[in-house]
C-alpha positions as CSV (number, residue, x, y, z in Angstrom):
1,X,0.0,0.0,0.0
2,X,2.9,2.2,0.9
3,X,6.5,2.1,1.9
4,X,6.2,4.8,4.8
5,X,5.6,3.8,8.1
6,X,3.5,6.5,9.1
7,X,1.8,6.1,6.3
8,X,0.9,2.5,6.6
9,X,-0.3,3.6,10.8
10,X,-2.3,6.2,9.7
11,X,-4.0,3.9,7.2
12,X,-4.2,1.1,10.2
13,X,-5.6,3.6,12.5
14,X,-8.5,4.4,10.1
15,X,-9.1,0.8,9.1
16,X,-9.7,0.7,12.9
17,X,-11.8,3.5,13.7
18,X,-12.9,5.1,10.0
19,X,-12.5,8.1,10.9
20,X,-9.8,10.0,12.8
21,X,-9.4,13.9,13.4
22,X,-5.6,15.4,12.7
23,X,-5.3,16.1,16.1
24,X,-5.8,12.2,17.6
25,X,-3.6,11.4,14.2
26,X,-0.8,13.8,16.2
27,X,-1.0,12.3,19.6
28,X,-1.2,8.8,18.0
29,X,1.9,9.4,16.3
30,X,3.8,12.0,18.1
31,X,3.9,14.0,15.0
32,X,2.9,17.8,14.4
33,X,-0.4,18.4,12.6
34,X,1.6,20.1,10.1
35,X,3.2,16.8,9.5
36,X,-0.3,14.7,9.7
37,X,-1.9,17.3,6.9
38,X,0.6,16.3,4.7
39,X,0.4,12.9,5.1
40,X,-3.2,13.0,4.8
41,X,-2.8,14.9,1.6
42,X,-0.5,13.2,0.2
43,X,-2.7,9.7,1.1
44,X,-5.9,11.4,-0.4
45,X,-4.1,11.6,-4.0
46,X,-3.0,7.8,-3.8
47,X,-6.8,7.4,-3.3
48,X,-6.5,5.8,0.2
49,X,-8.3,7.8,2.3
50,X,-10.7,11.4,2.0
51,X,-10.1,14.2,3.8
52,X,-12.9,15.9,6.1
53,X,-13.2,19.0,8.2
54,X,-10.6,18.5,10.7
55,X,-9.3,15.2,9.7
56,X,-10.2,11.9,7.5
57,X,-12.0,8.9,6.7
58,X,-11.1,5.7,4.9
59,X,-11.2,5.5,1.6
60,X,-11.2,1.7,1.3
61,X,-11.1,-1.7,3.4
62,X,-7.1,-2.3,3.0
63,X,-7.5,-5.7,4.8
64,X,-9.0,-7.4,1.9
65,X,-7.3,-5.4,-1.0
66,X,-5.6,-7.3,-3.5
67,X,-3.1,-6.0,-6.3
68,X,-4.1,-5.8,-9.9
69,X,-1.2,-7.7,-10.5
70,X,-2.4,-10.7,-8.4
71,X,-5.9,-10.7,-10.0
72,X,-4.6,-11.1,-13.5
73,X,-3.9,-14.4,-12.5
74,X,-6.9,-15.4,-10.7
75,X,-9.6,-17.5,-12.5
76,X,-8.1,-17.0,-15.7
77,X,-10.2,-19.0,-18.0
78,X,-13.1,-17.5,-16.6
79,X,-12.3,-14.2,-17.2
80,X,-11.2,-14.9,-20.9
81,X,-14.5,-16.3,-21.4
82,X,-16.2,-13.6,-20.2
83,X,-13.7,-11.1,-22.2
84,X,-14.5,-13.1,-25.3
85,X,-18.6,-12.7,-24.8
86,X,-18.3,-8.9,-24.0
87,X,-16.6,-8.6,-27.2
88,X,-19.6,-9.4,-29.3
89,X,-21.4,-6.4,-27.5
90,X,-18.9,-3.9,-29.4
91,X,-19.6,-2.4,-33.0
92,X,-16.8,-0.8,-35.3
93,X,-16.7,3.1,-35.0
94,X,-18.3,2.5,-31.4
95,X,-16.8,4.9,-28.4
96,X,-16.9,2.6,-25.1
97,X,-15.3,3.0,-21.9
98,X,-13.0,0.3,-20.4
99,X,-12.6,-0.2,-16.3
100,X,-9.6,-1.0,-15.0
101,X,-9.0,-4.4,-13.6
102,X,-7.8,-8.1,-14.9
103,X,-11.2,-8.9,-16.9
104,X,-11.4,-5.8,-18.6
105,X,-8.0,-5.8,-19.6
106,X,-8.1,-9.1,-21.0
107,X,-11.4,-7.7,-23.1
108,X,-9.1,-4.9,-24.2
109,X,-7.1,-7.5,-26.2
110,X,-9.8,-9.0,-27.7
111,X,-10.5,-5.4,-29.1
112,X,-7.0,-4.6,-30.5
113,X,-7.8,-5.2,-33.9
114,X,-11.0,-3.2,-34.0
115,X,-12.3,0.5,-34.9
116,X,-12.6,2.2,-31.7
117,X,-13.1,5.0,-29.9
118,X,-11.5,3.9,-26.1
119,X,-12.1,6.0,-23.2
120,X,-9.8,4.8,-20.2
121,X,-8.7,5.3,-17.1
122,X,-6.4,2.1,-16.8
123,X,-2.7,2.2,-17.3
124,X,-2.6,-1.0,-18.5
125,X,-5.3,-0.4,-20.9
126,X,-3.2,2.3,-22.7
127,X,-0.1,0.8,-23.1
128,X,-1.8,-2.2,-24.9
129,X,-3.9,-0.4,-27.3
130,X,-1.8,2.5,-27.2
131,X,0.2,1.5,-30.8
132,X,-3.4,0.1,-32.4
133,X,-3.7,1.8,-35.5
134,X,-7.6,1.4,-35.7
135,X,-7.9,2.7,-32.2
136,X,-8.6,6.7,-30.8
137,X,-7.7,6.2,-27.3
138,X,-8.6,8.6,-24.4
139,X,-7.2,8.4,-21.2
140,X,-8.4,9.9,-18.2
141,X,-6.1,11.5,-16.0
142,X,-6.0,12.3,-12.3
143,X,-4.4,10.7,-9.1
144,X,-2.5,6.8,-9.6
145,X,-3.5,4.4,-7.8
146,X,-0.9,1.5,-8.0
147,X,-2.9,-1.1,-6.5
148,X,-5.4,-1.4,-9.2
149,X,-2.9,0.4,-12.5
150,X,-5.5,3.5,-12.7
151,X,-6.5,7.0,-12.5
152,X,-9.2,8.0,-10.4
153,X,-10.3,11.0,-8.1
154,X,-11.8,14.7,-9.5
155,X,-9.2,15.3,-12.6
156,X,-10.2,12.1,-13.7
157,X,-14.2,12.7,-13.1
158,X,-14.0,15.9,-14.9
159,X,-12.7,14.8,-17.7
160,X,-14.9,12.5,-18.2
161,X,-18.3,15.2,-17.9
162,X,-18.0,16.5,-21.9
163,X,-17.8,13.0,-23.2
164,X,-20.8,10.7,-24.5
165,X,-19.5,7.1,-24.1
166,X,-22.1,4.2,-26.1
167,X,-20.7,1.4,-23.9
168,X,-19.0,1.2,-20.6
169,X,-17.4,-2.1,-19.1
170,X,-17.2,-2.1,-15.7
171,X,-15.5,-4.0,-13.4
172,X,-16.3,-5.1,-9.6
173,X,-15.5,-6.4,-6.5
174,X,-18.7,-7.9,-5.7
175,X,-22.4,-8.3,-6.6
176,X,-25.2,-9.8,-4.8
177,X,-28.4,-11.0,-6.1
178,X,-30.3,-8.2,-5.2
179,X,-28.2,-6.9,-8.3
180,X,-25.9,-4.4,-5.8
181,X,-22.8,-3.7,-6.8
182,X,-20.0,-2.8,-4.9
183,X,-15.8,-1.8,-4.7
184,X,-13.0,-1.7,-2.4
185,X,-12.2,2.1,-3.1
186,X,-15.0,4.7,-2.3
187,X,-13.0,7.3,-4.7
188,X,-12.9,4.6,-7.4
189,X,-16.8,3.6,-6.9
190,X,-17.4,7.7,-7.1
191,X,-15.9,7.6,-10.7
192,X,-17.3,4.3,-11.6
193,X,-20.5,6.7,-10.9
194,X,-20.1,9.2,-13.0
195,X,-19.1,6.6,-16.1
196,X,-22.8,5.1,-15.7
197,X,-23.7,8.3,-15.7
198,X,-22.6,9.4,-19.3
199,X,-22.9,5.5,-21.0
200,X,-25.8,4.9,-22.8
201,X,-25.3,1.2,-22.1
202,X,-23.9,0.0,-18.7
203,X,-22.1,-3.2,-18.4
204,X,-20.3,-4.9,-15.6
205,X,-18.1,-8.5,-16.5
206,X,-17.8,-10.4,-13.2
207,X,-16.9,-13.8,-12.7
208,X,-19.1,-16.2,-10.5
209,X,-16.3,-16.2,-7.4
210,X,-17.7,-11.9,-7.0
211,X,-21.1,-13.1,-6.3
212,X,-22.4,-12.9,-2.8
213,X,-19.2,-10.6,-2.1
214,X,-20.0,-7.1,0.0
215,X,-17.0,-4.3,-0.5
216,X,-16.5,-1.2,1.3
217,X,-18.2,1.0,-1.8
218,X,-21.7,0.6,-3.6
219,X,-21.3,2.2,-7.2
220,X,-24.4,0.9,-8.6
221,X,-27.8,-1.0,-8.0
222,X,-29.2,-3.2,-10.0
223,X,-31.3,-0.2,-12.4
224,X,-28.1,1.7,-12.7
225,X,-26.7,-1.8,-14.9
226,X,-27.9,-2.8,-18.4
227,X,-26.2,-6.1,-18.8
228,X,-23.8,-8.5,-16.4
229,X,-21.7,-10.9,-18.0
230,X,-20.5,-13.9,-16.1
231,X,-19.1,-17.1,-16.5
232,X,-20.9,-20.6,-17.0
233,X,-20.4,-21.1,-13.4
234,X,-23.0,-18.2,-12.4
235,X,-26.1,-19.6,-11.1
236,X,-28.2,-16.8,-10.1
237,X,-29.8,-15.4,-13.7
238,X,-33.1,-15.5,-11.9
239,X,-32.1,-13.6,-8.9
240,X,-31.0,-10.8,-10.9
241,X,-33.4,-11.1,-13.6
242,X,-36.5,-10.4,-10.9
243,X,-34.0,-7.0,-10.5
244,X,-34.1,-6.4,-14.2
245,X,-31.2,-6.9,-14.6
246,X,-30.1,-8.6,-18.5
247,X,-27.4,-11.8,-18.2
248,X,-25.5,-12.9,-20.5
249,X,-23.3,-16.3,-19.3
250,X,-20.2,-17.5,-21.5
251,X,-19.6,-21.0,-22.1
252,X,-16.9,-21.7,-24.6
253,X,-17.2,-24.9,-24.7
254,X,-21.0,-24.7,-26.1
255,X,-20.8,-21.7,-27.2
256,X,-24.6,-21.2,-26.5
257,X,-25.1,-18.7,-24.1
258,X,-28.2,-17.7,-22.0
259,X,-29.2,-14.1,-22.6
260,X,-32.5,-12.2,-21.6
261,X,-33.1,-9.3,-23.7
262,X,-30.0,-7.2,-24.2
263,X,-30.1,-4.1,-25.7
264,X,-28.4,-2.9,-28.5
């Protein structure tokens, strides 16, 4: 999370309690404020934490955050499966947006030969269709965030507002069957927010393992999505269907798929 000591106990303290005021940060650490608004600052543009009136509160659940490079090796096949459906949801000349995290990335390459307008705020993203002659990319800028290879925070939420994206793929942390979907970072899930809110067409690739997980952030409910994609090992179409929510499961093997009305 990060190599600083204080750092790392000011980001335990607030795991703790969620919120702590500058002055308890101080005594805590047997630092000037001076010293903790800094810190605080400085924490607020990795996207850690959010400052308030006199202090801060956490940003996201650090005990159960895992690296982007750790996920791009978790459930693999599942993931390219579900990378390979989403790809039949894009037209040529489209603009769409693409998340950041393993299973968007891996759609991202099954995009690389196609005419596209990509709107980004993953770093990972860029430098893979970044030399793709057929591809206009746009990359949103703001404050890094290491752990997941992306921009996030106001820079990046502004640049989004003039921009009309047809398709956004989102990623997530966890869904539930009440269709409520949710992220580890609250900054993250505020600009996750704000893609849905300029996409015409809203759709979130999770594998089967997110279901029935609950992260620190909600960034949408089930009428906020047009379509989840998941893999053949997602059970719970109905659940989400009495939501209205649309469902598209990949099977590769078949290559049949159950779908429910998506919208094109």
């Amino acid at each position: 999370m990060t190599h600083i000591p204080r750092h790392a106990e000011i980001l335990k303290l607030l795991s703790l309690l969620r919120s702590v005021s500058v002055g308890d940060f101080s005594q805590k650490l047997d630092v000037s404020e001076v010293t903790i608004r800094k810190d605080l600052t400085q924490l607020e543009e990795m996207g850690c934490l959010i400052r308030t009136r006199g202090g801060a509160r956490i940003a996201e659940d650090i005990r159960f955050l895992k690296a982007i490079e750790v996920r791009q090796h978790e459930h693999i096949e599942a993931k390219q499966s579900i990378a390979r459906k989403a790809r039949e949801l894009v037209q040529e000349g489209e603009t769409i947006y693409l998340d950041a995290g393993s299973t968007c990335l891996l759609l991202a390459k099954e995009l690389k030969d196609t005419n596209l307008r990509v709107v980004t705020n993953s770093i990972d993203v860029m430098v893979l269709l970044g030399e793709c002659p057929e591809i206009s990319l746009i990359s949103l800028g703001g404050s890094y965030r290491k752990e997941a290879g992306s921009f996030i925070g106001p820079m990046a939420i502004e640049a989004l507002r003039p921009l009309n994206i047809e398709t956004c793929f989102l990623g997530t942390t966890g869904f539930s069957a009440r269709g409520v979907f949710s992220s580890q970072n609250l900054i993250e899930s505020q600009l996750k927010q704000k893609v849905i809110e300029v996409s015409k067409r809203r759709v979130v690739l999770a594998d089967s393992t997110k279901f029935g997980r609950e992260a620190f952030s909600i960034f949408a409910r089930a009428g906020d999505v047009d379509v989840l994609i998941s893999d053949k090992d997602f059970t719970h179409e109905k659940d989400l269907k009495a939501f209205g929510l649309e469902v598209i499961i990949s099977d590769d093997q078949s290559d049949n798929f159950s779908r429910q009305g998506v919208r094109r």
